[in-house]
N, C-alpha and C positions, 0 to 999 in steps of 0.2 A: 471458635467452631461450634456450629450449635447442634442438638442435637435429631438427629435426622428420622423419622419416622415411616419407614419406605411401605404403599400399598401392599398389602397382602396379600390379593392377589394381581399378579403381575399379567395382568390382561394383554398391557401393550405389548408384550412378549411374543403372547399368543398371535395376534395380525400378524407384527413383525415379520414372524415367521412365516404366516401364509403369503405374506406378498414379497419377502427379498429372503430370508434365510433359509429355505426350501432349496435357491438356489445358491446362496452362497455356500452351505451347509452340505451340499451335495455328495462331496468329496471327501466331505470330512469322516473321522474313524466314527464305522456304529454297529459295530463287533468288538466284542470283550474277551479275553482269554478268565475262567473261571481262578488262573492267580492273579487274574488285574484288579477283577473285583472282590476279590478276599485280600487285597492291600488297600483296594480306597475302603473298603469296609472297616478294617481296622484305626485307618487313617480318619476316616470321619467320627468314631466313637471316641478318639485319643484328642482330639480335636475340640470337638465338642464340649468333651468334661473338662477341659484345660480353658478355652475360650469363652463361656458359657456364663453368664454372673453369678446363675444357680440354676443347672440343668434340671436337679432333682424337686425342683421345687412342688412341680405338683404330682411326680411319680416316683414311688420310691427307687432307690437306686435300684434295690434287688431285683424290683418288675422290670425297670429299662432294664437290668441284666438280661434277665431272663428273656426278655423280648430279643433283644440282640442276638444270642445264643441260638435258640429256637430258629431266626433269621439265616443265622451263620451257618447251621446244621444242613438247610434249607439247598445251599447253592450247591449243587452237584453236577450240574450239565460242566460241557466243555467251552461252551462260547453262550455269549449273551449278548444280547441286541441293546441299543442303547436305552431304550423304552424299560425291558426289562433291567436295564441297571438303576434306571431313575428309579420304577418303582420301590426295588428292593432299598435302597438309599431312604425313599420316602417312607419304608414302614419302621425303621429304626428311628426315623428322626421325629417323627411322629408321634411317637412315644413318652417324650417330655412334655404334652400335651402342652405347648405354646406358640400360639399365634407367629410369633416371630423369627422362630426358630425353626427353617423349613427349606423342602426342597421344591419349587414352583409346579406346577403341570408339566409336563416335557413337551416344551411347543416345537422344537426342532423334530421330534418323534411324530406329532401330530401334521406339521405342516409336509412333512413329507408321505405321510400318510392320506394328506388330502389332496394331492398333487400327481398321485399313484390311483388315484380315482375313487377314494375313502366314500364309506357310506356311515351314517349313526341313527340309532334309534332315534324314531321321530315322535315324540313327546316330552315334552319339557313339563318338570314337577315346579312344586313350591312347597312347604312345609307348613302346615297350619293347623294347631290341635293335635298336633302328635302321627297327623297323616301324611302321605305322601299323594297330593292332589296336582293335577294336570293344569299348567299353566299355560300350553301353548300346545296345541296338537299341526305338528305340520305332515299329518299323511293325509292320502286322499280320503282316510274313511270320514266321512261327515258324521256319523252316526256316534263316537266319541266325545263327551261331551268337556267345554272347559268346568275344573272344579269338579270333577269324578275323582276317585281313587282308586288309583293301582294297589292291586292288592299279590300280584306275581307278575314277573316276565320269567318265559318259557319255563313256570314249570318252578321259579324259585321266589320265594318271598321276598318280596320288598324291604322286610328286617333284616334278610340273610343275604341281601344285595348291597343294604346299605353297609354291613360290617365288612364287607369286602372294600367296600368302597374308601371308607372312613379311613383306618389306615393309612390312604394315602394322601392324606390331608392334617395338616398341624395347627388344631385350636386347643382352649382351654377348657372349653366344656361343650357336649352336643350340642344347645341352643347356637355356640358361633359354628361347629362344625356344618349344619345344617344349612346356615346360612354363606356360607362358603361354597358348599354345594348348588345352591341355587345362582351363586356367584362365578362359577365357573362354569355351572348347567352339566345338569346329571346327564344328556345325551355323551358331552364331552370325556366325564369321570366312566361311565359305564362302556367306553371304551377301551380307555385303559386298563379298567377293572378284568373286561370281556374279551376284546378283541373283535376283529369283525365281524358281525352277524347278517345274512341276508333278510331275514326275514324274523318275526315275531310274534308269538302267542302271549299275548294282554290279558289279564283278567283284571277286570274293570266294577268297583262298585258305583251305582249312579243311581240315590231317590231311591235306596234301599234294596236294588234290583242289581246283581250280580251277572257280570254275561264276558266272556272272553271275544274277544276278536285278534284274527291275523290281521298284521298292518306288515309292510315290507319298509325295510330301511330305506334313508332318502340320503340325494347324494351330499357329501358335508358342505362342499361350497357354493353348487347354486340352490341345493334345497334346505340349506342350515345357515349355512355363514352369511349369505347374501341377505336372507330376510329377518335374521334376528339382531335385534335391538340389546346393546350388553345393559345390565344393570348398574354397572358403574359411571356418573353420567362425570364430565369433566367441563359441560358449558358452562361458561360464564352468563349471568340473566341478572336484569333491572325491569322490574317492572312496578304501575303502581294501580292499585286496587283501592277504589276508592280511597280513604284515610291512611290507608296500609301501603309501604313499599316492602314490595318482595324480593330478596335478592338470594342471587345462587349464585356463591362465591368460584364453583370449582372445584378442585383441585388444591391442596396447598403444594405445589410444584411446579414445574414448567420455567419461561422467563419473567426470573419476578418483577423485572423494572417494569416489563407490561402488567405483571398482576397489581403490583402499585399503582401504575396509571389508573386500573380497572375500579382499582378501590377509592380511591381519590375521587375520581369522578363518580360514581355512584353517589357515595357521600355528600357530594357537593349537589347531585339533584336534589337527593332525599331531603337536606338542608332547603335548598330553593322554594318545595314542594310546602316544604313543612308538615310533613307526613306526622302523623300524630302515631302511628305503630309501623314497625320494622318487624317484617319475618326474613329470617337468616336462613337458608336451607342446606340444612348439612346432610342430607339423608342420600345414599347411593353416593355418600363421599370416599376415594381411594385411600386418603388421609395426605403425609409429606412432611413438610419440613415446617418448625413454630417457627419462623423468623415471617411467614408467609399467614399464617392463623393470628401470629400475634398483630400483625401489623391492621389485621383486621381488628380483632379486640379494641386497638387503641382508639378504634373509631366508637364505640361504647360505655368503656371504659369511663369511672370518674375517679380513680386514684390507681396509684401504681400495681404493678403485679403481675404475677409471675404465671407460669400453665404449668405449676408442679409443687409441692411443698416440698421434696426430696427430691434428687437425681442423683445417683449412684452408679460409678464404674468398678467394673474389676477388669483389673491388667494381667496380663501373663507374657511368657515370650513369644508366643504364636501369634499372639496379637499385636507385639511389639514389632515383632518381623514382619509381618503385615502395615504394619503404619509407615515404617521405613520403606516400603515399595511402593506404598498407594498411595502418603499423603504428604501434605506440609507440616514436615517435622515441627516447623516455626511458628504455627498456629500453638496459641494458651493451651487450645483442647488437647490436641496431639502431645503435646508437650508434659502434661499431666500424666496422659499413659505412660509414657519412655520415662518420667520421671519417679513412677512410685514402682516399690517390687513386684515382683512375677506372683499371682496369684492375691495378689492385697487387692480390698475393696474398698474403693474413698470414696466421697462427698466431695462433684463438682457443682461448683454455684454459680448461678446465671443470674447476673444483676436484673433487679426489677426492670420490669417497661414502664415508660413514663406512658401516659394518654396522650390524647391528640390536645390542641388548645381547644378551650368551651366553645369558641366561634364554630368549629370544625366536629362537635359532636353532637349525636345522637340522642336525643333525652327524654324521647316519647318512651313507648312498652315496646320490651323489645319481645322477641319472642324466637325461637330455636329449632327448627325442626330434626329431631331423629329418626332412626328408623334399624332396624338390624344390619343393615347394608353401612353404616356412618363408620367407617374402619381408623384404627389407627389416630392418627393426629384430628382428625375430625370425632373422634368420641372426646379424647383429650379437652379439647378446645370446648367441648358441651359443659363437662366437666368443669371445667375452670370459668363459662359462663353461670354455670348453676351455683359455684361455690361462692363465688363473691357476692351472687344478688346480683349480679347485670342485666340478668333477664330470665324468662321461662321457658323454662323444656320443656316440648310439645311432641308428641307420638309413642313407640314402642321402644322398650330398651333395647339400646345396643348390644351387637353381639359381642365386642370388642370391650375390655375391661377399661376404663379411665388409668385403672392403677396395673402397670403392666410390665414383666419383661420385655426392654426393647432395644432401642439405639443399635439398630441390626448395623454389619459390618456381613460383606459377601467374600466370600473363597472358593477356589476349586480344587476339586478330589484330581490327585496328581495324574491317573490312567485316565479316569473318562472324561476328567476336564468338566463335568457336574458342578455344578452352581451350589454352595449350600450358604444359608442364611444363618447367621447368629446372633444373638441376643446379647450385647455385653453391656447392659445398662439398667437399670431397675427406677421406674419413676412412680412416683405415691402423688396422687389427685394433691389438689389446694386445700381440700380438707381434713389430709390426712389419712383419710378411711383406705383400710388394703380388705377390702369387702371381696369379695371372690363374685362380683354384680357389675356389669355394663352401667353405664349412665341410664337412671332410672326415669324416667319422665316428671316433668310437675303434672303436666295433662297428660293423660294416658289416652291416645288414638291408635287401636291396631290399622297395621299397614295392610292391607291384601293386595297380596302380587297376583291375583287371580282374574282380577281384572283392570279395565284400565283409567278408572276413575282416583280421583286421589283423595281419599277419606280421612288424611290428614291436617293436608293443605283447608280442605273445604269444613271439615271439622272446625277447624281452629279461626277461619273466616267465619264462619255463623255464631262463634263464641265470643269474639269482638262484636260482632254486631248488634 
């Protein structure tokens, strides 16, 4: 069993739901009784600190107490909507400040909310310098400029939007929180955060000049969903640039016998070509599973190795009972679990990867693209190309740590049947380092989401040449 790396943000969720679970979902329960969710609330706390490898690792316990508490204080009403049960879920779970450890957007809450004739604020941010700047403006005022910054909607700071915001989202530091946000798009979180709004008063800074404007909400599916482009990209691409073949692997997910063909063949142009540089682009990647990253490596690769120096489980009975419903007992991996005690942390070991034969590799420059968007198994895999010397990282560091709580394992909260994400695996880069730092670049190119040139790509082609 190897160990699984699931995108962090679960995008595909989100459509899903606007095109088939809106209706299959219809029926389902999305009213809570105030003891349903003060039993899944205790149930995901008990949960968590029992399944967790190490919940507390970058908050102390006392503050997730206290967070909790404060939460628990909080639920007074007599019924709660499924939205509001997500959220309250997502500000307790949030609180262990990791990536992995999380409860998704509520796309069954959204998708029915945009099928009910939903509106969202029409601005899309990016985060650059510490600002919050307009990356897309889809209202009719023309007069908005891309690359201005918001500096209030209706009335409330943009820092005091964002800490509402934030909460509902589980990374390990602002730098990946922010980029999360631009991953899921602040129209979409400032709904959840807000709730419906008709209309909107902007205050907009642009070229020093300060000016507010009304903009009205647009509709979310032909004036949001229909025309926006997600950041997470999943194509597969070959291409070749003069000396240089370009490739965008994807995804490491999906059907891998096809992602093998994909790779196979790529390789075998690039060979043909005799391209003298490789660029990999791992940037806007979801991440997934290393049997899919590695198999790529091996095309690189000129000795064996591994995309981890440590990999670490902890088992308990919640996870154990969990394995016996969900998987193949008879798999080595699972096996491990149900074999060591409840609460013990061990050392699982994945045999090196061999490489491809020399006829079938790669052995020009290779080169790596990052970007704060490269999530998950795709930081990973940068990682374990930078540590051995395979090639160079090229862009902005990752929001996502190399060195990371992960090997997520999903469960649901008994009443609202809520999805929660857990971390019961702890993996340390090839080099060792438990840096509290995303995959750092060798070439340093910032990314700007602000427009739509790509000043990494094109950076790192003028520096070959």
């Amino acid at each position: 069993m190897k160990a699984i790396f699931l995108p962090t943000a679960s995008l595909y969720k989100i459509f899903l739901t606007l095109n088939v679970l809106c209706w299959t979902n219809i029926f389902a329960q999305n009213h809570f009784s105030k003891e349903e969710i003060l039993e899944d609330l205790v149930f995901l706390k008990e949960s968590l600190a029992e399944a967790h490898y190490n919940l507390y690792a970058y908050t102390p316990k006392s503050q997730f107490d206290k967070n909790y508490n404060l939460i628990k204080q909080g639920i007074q009403k007599d019924s709660f909507s499924l939205l509001e049960a997500t959220s309250i879920f997502q500000k307790v779970i949030s609180k262990a400040n990791n990536g992995h450890t999380e409860i998704n957007f509520p796309g069954t809450s959204y998708g029915q909310y945009a099928n009910s004739g939903g509106t969202l604020f029409p601005l899309e941010i990016a985060f650059e310098n510490g600002k919050s700047l307009i990356r897309k403006n889809w209202s009719s005022n023309t007069d908005i400029k891309i690359g201005a910054e918001i500096l209030s909607i209706n009335g409330t700071a943009m820092s005091e939007i964002l800490s509402k915001i934030n909460p509902l989202l589980s990374a390990e530091r602002p730098y990946f929180k922010n980029a999360k946000i631009e991953l899921y798009s602040f129209p979409r979180l400032y709904w959840q955060a807000y709730g419906k709004q008709d209309r909107f008063e902007v205050t907009i800074r642009s070229n020093g000049v300060t000016k507010t404007y009304l903009v009205d909400a647009i509709a979310l599916i032909e004036g949001y969903e229909m025309k926006r482009n997600e950041l997470i990209d999943s194509d597969r691409k070959l291409e070749f640039i003069g000396k240089s073949a370009y490739l965008k692997p994807g995804n490491f997910s999906g059907n891998e016998e096809e992602y093998r063909q994909f790779i196979d063949s790529a390789f075998g142009q690039i060979i043909e070509r005799k391209s003298k540089n490789l660029i990999v682009d791992l940037r806007n990647n979801g991440g997934g599973d290393d049997s899919y990253s590695d198999y790529l490596v091996s095309y690189v690769a000129n000795r064996p190795f591994k995309w981890h120096s440590s990999f670490k489980l902890k088992t308990s009975k919640f996870l154990k009972e969990h394995v016996r419903k969900k998987y193949d007992t008879t798999s080595t991996f699972w096996q491990s679990i149900l074999n060591h005690k409840n609460g013990e942390a061990f050392d699982y070991d994945f045999e090196p990867r061999e490489p491809q034969p020399p006829s079938k590799r790669f052995v020009g420059n290779l080169y790596v693209l990052v970007n704060r968007q490269s999530h998950s198994q795709a930081a990973v895999t940068a990682a374990q190309i930078q540590d051995y010397h395979f090639g160079t990282i090229v862009g902005e560091e990752t929001g996502e740590y190399p060195t990371l709580y992960a090997s997520q394992f999903q469960y649901a909260l008994p009443n609202t049947k809520i999805t929660v994400n857990v971390s019961k695996g702890y993996t340390i880069r090839v080099n060792g380092s438990t840096k509290k730092e995303g995959v750092v670049p060798d070439i340093r190119i910032q990314d700007h989401l602000l427009d739509e040139k790509d000043e990494i790509l094109n950076g790192l082609l003028q520096t070959i040449n």
